[in-house]
C-alpha positions in Angstrom: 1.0 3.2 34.6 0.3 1.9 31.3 3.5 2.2 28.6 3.8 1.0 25.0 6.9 -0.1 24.0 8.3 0.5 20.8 7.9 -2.9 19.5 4.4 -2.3 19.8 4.7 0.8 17.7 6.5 -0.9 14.7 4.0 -3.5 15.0 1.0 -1.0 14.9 2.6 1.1 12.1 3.6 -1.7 9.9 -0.1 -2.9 10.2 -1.6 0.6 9.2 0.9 0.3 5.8 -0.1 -3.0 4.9 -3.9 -2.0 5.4 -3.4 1.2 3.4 -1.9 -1.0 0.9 -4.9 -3.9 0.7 -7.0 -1.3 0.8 -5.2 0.5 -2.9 -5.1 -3.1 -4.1 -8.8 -3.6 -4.0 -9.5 0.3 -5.0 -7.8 -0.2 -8.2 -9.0 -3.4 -8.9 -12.7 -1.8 -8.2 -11.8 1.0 -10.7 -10.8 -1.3 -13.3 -13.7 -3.4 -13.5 -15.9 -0.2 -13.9 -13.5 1.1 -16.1 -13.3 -2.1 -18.1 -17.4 -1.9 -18.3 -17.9 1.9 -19.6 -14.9 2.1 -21.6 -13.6 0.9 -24.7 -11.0 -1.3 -25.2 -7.7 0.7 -26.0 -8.8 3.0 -23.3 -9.2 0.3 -20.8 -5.6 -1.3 -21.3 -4.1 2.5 -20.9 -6.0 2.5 -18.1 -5.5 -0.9 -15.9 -1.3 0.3 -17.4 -1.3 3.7 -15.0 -3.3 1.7 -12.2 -0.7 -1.2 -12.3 2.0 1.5 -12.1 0.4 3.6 -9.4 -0.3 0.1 -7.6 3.1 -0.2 -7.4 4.6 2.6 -6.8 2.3 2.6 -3.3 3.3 -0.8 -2.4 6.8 -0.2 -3.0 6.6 3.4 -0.7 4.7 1.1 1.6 7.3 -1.7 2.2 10.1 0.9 2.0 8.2 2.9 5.3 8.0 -0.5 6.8 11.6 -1.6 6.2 12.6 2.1 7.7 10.0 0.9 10.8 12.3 -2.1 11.6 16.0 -0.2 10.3 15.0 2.4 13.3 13.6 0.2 15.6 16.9 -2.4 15.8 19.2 1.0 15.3 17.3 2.4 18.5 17.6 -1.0 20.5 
């Protein structure tokens, strides 16, 4: 019989965030430099603004799901 324990889970699910989360990072930094290229400059610094904002606004709900991960797991064990 195979079984995963729950460690395993956190583990897993604290991966998956942190992937989602390289995987903004280097979205937004993509969108930038294309941005930065067809746009002019005012434009561009509005621009790369909202991205840093929405950067962080994923990375904090991404640590915060992660923290929750770990609050659960040690509250279940």
């Amino acid at each position: 019989m195979f079984s995963i324990s729950m460690s395993d889970v956190l583990l897993t699910a604290i991966i998956i965030f942190s992937t989602l989360s390289l995987i903004a990072l280097g979205g937004s930094l993509v969108l930038r430099s294309v941005l930065h290229r067809h746009e002019q400059q005012d434009v561009t610094q509005q621009t790369n603004m909202q991205l840093s904002q929405s950067m962080k606004k994923i990375f904090i709900t991404a640590l915060i799901v992660a923290l929750l991960l770990v609050y659960f797991y040690l509250l279940i064990t």
